[in-house]
C-alpha positions, 0 to 999 in steps of 0.5 A: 489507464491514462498516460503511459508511465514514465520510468525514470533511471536509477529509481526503485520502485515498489506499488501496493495497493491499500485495502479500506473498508467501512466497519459497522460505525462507518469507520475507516479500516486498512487492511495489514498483512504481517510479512513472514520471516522468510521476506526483507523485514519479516514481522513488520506490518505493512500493506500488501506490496512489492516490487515494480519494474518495467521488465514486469510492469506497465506501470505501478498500478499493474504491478500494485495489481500483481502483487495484490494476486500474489499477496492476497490470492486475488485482484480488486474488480474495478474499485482502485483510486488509480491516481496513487499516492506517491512517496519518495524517500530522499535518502534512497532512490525508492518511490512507492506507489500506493493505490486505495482500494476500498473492500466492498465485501465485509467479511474479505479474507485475503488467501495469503501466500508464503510472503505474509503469515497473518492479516489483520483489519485495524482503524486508519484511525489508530495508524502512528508514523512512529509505529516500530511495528510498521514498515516504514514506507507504509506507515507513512503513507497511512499516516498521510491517509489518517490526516486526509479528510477522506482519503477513500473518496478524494482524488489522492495526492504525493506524499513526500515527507521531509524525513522519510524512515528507512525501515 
């Protein structure tokens, strides 16, 4: 999957990957799974993600991958945007790496483990950076995905925004 990652010292990272699909309008929907209480910031939405670390991972991608295997009970079959986009919060070490994954199937049902109670499909349209209810590394990230001209199609770019939440 193109060059070997390179992990830089003293940052955290974390990788998801960002389900999409069409609905019948051919409308841009993402996939938000509600973590359970029994997770850091429980009861918040979010893409399915976790942690990434050289001791389990490659690279982001792989770990984005993992945690979809966790999360949702299964992998995407060759339908990740390998190029992620990139969010680097400056008031922490903390980079996510998020990869579009676009959902062929229409009636996708993710199998969810202990780390999420509920999922939901919601319009990428309706997606709001100030959204309480949303992680905040994710809500940025869509936010970013929501003002992209397609964003399940294009080549994805870093995000990096001037006032990143600390949610």
């Amino acid at each position: 999957m193109g060059e070997k990652f390179k992990w830089e010292q003293g940052k955290r990272y974390a990788a998801g990957l960002i389900p999409m699909r069409r609905d019948e309008n051919g409308q841009l929907q993402v996939l938000l799974v509600k973590r359970s209480h029994l997770v850091l910031k429980g009861g918040s939405w979010a893409t399915p993600a976790g942690g990434a670390s050289p001791r389990k991972d490659r690279n982001p991608l792989m770990a984005a991958i993992r945690e979809s295997q966790e999360e949702l009970g299964f992998a995407p079959l060759g339908k990740v945007n390998t190029e992620p986009y990139v969010l680097t919060n400056p008031k922490s070490s903390r980079v996510f790496h998020g990869y579009v994954w676009l959902v062929d199937e229409s009636n996708f049902t993710p199998n969810l483990n202990w780390e999420n109670s509920a999922a939901k499909w919601t319009p990428l349209s309706d997606i709001k950076a100030d959204d309480p209810t949303l992680m905040g590394e994710c809500a940025a990230v869509l936010t970013h995905l929501a003002n992209s001209v397609a964003p399940a199609e294009s080549p994805a770019t870093p995000v990096t925004p001037a006032d990143a939440p600390t949610k």
